[in-house]
DRENPA-3360 file (N, C-alpha, C; in nm, 2 decimals, always signed):
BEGIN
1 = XXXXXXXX = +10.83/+4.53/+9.25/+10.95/+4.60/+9.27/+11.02/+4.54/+9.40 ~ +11.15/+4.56/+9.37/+11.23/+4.51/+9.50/+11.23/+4.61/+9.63 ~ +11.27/+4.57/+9.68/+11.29/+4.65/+9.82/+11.40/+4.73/+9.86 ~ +11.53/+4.67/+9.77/+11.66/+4.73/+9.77/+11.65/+4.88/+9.67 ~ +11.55/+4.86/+9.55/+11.51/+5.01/+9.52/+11.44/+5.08/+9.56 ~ +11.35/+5.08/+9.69/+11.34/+5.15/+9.75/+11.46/+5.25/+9.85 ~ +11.56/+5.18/+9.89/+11.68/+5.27/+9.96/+11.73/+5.40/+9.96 ~ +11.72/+5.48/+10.06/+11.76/+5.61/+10.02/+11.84/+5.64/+10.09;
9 = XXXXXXXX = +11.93/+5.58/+10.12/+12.06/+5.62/+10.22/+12.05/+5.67/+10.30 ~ +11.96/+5.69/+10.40/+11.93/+5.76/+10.47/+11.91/+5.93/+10.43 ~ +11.88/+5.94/+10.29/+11.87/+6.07/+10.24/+11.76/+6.09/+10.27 ~ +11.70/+6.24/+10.34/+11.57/+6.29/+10.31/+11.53/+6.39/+10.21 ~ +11.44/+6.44/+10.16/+11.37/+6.48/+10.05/+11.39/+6.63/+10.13 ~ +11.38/+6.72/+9.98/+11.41/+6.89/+10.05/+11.31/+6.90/+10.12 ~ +11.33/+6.94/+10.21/+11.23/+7.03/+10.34/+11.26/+7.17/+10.42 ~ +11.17/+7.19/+10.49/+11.18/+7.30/+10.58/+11.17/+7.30/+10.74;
17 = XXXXXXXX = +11.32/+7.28/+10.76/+11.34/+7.28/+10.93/+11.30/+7.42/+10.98 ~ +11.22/+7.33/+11.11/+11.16/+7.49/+11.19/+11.20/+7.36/+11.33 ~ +11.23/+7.45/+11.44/+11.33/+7.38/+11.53/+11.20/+7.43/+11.63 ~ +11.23/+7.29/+11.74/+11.13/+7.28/+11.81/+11.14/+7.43/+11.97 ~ +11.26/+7.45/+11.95/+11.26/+7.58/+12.07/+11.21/+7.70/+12.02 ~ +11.22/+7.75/+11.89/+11.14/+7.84/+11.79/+10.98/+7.83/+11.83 ~ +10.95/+7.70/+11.80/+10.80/+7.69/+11.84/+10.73/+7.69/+11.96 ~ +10.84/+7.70/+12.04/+10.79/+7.69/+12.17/+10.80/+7.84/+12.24;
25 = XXXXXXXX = +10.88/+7.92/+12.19/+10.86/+8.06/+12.23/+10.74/+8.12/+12.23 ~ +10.73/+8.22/+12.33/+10.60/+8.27/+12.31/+10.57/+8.40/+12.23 ~ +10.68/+8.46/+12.11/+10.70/+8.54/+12.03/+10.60/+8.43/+11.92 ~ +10.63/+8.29/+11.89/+10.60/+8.21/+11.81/+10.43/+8.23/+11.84 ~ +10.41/+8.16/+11.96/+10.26/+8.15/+11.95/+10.16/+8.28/+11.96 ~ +10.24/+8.45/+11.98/+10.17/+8.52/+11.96/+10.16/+8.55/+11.80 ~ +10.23/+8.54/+11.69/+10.24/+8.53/+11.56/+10.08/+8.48/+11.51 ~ +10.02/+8.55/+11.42/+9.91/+8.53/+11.34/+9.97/+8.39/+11.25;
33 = XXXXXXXX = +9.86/+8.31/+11.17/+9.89/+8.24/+11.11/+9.97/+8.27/+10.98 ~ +9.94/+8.35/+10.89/+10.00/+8.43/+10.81/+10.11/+8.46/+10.82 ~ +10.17/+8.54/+10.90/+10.32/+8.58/+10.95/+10.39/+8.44/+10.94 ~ +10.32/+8.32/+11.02/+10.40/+8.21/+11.04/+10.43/+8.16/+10.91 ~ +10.34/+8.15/+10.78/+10.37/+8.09/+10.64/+10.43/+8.17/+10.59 ~ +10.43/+8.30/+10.63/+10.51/+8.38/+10.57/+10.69/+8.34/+10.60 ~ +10.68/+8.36/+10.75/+10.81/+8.30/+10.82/+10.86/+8.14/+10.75 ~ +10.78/+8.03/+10.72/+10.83/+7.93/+10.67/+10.88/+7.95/+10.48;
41 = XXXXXXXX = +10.82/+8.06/+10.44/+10.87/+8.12/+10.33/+10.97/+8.16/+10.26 ~ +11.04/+8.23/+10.38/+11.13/+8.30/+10.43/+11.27/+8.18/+10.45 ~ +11.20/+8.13/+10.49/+11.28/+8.03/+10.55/+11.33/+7.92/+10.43 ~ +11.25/+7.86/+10.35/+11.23/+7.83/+10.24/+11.34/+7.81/+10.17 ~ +11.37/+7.95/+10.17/+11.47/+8.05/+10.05/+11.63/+7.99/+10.13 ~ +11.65/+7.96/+10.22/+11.78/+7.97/+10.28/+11.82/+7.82/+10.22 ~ +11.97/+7.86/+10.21/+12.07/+7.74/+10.14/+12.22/+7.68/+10.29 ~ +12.18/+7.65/+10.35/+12.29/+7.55/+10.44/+12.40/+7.54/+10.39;
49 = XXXXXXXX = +12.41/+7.55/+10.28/+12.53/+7.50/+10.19/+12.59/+7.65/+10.18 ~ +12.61/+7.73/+10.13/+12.58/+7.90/+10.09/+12.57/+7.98/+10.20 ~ +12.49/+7.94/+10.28/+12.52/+8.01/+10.40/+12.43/+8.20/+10.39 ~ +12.29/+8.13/+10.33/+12.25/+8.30/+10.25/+12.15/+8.38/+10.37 ~ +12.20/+8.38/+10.46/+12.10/+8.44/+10.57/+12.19/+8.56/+10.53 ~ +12.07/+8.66/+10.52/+12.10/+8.83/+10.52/+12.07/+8.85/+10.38 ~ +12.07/+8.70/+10.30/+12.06/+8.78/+10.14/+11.93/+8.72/+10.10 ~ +11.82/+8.66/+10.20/+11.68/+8.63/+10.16/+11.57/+8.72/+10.12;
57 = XXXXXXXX = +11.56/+8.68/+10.04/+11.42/+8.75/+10.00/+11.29/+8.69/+9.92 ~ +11.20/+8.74/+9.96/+11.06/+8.70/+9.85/+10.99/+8.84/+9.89 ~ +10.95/+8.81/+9.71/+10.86/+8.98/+9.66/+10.75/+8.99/+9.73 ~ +10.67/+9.08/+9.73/+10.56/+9.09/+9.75/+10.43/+9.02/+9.65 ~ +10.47/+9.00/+9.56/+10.37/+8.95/+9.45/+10.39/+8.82/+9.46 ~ +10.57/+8.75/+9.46/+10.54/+8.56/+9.50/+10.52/+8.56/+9.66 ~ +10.50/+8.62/+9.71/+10.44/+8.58/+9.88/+10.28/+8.59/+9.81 ~ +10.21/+8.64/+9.75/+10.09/+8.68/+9.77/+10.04/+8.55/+9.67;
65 = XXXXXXXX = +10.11/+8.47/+9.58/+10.10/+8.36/+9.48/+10.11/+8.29/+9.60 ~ +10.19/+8.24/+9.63/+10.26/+8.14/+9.71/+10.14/+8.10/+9.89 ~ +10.10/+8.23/+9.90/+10.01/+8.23/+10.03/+9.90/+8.24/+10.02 ~ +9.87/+8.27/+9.88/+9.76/+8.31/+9.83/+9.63/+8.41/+9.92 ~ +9.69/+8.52/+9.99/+9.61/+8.63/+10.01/+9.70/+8.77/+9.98 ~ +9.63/+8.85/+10.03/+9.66/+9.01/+9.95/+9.72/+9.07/+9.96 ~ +9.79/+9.19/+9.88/+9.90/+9.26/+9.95/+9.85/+9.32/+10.10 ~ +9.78/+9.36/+10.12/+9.80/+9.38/+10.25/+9.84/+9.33/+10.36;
73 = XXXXXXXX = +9.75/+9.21/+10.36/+9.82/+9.11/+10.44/+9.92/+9.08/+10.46 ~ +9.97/+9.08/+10.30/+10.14/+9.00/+10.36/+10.22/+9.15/+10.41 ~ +10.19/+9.27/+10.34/+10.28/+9.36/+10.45/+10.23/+9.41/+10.55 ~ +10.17/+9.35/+10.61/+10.13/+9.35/+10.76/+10.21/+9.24/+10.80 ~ +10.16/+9.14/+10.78/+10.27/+9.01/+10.81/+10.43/+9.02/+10.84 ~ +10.48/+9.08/+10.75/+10.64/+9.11/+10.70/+10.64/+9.18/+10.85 ~ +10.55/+9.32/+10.85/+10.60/+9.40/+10.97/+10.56/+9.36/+11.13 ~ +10.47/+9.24/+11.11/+10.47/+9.14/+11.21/+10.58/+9.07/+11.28;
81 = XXXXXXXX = +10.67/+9.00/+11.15/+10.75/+8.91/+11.18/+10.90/+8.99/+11.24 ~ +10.92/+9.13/+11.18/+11.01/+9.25/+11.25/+11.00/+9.29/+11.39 ~ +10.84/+9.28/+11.43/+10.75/+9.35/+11.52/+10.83/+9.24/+11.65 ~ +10.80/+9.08/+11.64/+10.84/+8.96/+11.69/+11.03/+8.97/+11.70 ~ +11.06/+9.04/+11.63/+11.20/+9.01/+11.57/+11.21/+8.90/+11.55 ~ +11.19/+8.84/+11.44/+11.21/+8.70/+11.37/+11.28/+8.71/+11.26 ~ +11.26/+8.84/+11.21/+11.29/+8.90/+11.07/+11.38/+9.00/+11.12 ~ +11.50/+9.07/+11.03/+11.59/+9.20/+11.05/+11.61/+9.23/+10.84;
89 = XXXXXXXX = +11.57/+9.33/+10.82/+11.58/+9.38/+10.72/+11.76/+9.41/+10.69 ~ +11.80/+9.37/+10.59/+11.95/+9.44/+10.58/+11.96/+9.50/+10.48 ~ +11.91/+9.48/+10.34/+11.87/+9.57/+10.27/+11.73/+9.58/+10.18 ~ +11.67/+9.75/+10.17/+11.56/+9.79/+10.17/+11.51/+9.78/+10.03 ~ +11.41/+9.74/+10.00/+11.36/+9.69/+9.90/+11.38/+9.89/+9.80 ~ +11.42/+9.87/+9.63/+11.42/+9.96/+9.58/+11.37/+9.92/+9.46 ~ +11.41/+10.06/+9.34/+11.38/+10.03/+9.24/+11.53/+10.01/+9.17 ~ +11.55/+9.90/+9.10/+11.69/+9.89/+9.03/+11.70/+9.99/+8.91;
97 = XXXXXXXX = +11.83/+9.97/+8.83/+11.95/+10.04/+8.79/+11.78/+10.06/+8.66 ~ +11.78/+9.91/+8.60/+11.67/+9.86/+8.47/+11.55/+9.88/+8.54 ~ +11.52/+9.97/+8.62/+11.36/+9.97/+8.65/+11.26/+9.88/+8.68 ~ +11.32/+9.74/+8.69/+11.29/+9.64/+8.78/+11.30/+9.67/+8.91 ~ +11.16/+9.65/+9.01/+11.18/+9.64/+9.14/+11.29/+9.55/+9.22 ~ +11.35/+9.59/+9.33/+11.45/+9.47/+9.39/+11.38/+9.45/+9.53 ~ +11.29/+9.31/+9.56/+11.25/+9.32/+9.69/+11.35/+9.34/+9.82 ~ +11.35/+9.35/+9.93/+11.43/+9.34/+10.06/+11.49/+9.24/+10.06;
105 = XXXXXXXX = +11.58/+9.25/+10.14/+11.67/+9.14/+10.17/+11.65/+9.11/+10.32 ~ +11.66/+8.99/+10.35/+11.61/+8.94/+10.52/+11.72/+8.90/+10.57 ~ +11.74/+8.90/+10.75/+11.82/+8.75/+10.77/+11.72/+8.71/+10.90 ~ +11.74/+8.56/+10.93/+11.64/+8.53/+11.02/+11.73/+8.51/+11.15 ~ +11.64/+8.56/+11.26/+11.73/+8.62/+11.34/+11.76/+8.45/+11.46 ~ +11.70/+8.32/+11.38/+11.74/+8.19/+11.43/+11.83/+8.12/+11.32 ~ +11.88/+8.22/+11.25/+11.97/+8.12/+11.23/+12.14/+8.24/+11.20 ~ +12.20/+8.18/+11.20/+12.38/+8.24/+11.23/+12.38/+8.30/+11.07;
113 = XXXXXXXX = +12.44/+8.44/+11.11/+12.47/+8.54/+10.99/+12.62/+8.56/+10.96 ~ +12.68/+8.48/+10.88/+12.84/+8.50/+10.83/+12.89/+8.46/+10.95 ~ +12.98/+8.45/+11.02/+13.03/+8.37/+11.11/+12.96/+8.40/+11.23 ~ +12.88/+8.50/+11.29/+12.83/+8.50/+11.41/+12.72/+8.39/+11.41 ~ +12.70/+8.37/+11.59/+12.59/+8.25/+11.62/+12.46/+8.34/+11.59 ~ +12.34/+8.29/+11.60/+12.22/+8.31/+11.59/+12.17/+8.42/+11.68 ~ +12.15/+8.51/+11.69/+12.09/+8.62/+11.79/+11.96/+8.57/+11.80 ~ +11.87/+8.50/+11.77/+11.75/+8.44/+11.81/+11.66/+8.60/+11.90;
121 = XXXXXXXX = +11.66/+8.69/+11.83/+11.60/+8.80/+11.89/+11.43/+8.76/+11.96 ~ +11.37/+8.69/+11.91/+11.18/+8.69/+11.94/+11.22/+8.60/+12.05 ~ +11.34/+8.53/+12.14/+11.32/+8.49/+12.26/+11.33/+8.63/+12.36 ~ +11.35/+8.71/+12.31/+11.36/+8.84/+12.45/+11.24/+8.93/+12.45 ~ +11.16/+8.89/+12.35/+11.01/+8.93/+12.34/+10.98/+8.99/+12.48 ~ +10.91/+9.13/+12.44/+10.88/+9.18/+12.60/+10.71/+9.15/+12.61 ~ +10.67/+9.08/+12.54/+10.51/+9.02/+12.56/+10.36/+9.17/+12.56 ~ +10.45/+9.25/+12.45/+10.35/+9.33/+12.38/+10.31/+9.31/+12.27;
129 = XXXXXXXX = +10.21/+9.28/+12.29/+10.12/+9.20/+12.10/+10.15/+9.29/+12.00 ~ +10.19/+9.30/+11.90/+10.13/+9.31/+11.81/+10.04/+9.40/+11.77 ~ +10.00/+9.53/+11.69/+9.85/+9.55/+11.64/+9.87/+9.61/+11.54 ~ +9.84/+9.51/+11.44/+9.78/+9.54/+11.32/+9.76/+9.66/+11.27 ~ +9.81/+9.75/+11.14/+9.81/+9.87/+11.10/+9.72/+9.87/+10.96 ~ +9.64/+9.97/+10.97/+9.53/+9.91/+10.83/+9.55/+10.05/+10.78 ~ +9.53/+10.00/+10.68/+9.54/+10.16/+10.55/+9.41/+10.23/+10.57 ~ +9.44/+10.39/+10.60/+9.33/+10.49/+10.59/+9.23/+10.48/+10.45;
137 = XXXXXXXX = +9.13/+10.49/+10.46/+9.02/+10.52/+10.32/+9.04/+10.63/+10.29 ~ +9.06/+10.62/+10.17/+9.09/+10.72/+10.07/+9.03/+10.88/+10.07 ~ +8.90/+10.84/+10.13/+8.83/+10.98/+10.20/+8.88/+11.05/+10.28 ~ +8.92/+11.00/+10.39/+8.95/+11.00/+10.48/+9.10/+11.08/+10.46 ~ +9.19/+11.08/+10.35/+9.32/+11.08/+10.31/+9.29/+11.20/+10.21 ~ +9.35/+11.36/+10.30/+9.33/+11.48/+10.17/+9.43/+11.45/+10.07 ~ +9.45/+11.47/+9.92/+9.50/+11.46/+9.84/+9.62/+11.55/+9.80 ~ +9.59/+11.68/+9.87/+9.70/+11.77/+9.81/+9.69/+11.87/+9.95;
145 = XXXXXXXX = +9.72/+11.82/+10.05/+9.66/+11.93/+10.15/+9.75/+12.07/+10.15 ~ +9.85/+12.07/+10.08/+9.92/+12.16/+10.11/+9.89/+12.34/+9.99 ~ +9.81/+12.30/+9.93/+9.72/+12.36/+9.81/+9.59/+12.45/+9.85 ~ +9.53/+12.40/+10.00/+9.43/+12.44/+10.05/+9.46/+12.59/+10.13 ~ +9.41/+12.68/+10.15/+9.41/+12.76/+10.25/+9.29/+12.73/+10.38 ~ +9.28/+12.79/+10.51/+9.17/+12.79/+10.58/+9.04/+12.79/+10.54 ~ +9.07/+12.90/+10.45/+8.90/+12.95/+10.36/+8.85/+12.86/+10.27 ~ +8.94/+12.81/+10.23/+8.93/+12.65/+10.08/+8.94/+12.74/+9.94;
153 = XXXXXXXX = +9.03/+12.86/+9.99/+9.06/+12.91/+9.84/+9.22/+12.90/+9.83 ~ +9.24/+12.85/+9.66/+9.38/+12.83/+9.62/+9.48/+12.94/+9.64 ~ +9.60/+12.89/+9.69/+9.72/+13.03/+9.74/+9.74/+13.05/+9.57 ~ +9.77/+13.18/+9.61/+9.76/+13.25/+9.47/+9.93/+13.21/+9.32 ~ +10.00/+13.14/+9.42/+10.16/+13.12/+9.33/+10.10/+12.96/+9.29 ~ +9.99/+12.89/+9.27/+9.92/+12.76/+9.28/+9.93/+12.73/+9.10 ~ +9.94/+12.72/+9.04/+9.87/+12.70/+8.85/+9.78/+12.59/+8.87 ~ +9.66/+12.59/+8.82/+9.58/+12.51/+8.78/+9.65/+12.39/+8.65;
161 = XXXXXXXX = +9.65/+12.26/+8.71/+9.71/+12.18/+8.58/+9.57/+12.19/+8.47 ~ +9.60/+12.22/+8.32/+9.52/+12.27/+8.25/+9.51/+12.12/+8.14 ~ +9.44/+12.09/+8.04/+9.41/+12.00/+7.93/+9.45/+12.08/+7.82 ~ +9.54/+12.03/+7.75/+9.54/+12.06/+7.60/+9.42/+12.18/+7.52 ~ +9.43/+12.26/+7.48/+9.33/+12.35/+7.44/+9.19/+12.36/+7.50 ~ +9.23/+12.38/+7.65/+9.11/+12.42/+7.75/+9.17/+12.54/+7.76 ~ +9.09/+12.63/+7.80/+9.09/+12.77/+7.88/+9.10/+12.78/+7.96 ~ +9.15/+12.88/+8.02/+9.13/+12.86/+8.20/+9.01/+12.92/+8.22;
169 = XXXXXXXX = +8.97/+12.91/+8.36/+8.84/+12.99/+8.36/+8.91/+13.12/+8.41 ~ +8.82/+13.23/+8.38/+8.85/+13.36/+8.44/+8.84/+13.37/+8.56 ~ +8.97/+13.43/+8.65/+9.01/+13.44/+8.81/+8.85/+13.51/+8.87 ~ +8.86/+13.47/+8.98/+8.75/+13.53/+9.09/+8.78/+13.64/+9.12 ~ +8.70/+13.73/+9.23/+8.72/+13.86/+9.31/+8.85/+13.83/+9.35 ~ +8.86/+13.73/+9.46/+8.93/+13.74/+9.56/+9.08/+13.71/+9.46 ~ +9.06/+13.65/+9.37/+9.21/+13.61/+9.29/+9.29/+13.73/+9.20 ~ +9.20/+13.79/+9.17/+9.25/+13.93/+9.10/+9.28/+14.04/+9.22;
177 = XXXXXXXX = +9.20/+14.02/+9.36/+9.33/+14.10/+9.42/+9.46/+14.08/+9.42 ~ +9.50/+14.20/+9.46/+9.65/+14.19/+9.44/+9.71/+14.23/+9.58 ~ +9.84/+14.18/+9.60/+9.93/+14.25/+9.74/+9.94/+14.38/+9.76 ~ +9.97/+14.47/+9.59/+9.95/+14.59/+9.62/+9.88/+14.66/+9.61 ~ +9.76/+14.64/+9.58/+9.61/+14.70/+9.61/+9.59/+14.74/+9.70 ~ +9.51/+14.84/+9.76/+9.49/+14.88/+9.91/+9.34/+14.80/+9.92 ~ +9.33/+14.72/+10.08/+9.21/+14.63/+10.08/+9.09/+14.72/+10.12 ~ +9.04/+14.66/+10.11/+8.91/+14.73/+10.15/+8.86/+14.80/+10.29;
185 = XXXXXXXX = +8.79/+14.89/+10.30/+8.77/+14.95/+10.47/+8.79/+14.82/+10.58 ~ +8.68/+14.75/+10.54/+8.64/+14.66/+10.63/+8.79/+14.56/+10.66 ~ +8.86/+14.55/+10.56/+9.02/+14.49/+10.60/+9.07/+14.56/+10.66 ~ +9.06/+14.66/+10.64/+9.16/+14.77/+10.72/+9.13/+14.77/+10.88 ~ +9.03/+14.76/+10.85/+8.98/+14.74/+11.06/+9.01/+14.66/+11.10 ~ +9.01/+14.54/+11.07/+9.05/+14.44/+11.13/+9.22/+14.41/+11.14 ~ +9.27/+14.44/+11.01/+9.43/+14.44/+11.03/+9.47/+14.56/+11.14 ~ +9.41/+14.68/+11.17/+9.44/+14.76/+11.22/+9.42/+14.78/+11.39;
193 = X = +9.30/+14.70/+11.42/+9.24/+14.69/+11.52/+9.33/+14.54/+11.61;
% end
């Protein structure tokens, strides 16, 4: 092969610029490694040409292809790179019109959004780390707490969700009283007393 087909006009191949004063902030170097691939992700997505800061996005499911770890991580990550302000949400991830999810929309706060310059927010960093939010265990997380009384018996306006041709079981003591029943001696003292 010749040498003249080698020539690339001084063209380079798509890439991803990450600017050397970005890296050198100390918002940057407190950043987990995650956040940062995440942030080059992010970054990824943006068009120079188009000018699409404020309209980026990546799902939760191609961040988790793409970085290959778990949802949690990456929304930890995401609220890392907010945490840093590197990231500004402009709009909030929903469920569309067709029941298709629509992820968030980003803009990155190093680079210029529609005609304004760059707010570069993670240089004003006030040098509070970060900490990591982890999901409660399921144990740990009551299911219906608002169902419960003090005693652990169901408020009486409650229905039991029932199965198809099950029965209910027949109400207890305490559920067959009624408001207008008169309670018992021993209630009576104590409401009275």
């Amino acid at each position: 092969m010749r040498k003249d087909q080698f020539k690339d006009n001084g063209r380079l191949g798509p890439f991803v610029p990450l600017l050397k004063e970005t890296l050198d902030t100390p918002a940057w170097r407190a950043l987990s490694h995650g956040a940062r691939s995440l942030y080059t992700s992010l970054k990824r997505r943006y068009n120079h040409k188009n000018h699409n800061n404020g309209h980026l996005y990546v799902s939760q499911r191609d961040a988790m292809k793409e970085l290959g770890s778990g949802f949690e991580e990456i929304t930890n990550w995401f609220r890392e790179l907010q945490y840093y302000r590197f990231i500004v949400m402009m709009n909030a991830g929903c469920l569309g019109v067709d029941g298709k999810g629509k992820a968030p929309h980003w803009r990155l706060t190093e680079l210029g959004y529609m005609h304004d310059a760059p707010t570069r927010d993670f240089a004003k960093w006030d040098g509070v780390k970060y900490k990591r939010q982890r999901r409660r265990n399921s144990r740990d997380q009551k299911q219906n707490p608002a169902t419960e009384n003090h005693s652990g018996v169901l408020r009486k306006g409650v229905a039991p969700l029932l199965r198809k041709g099950v029965a209910p079981a027949a109400p207890t003591a305490t559920e067959r009283l009624s408001i207008y029943e008169d309670p018992p001696a021993t209630e009576r003292r104590s409401i009275l007393s």
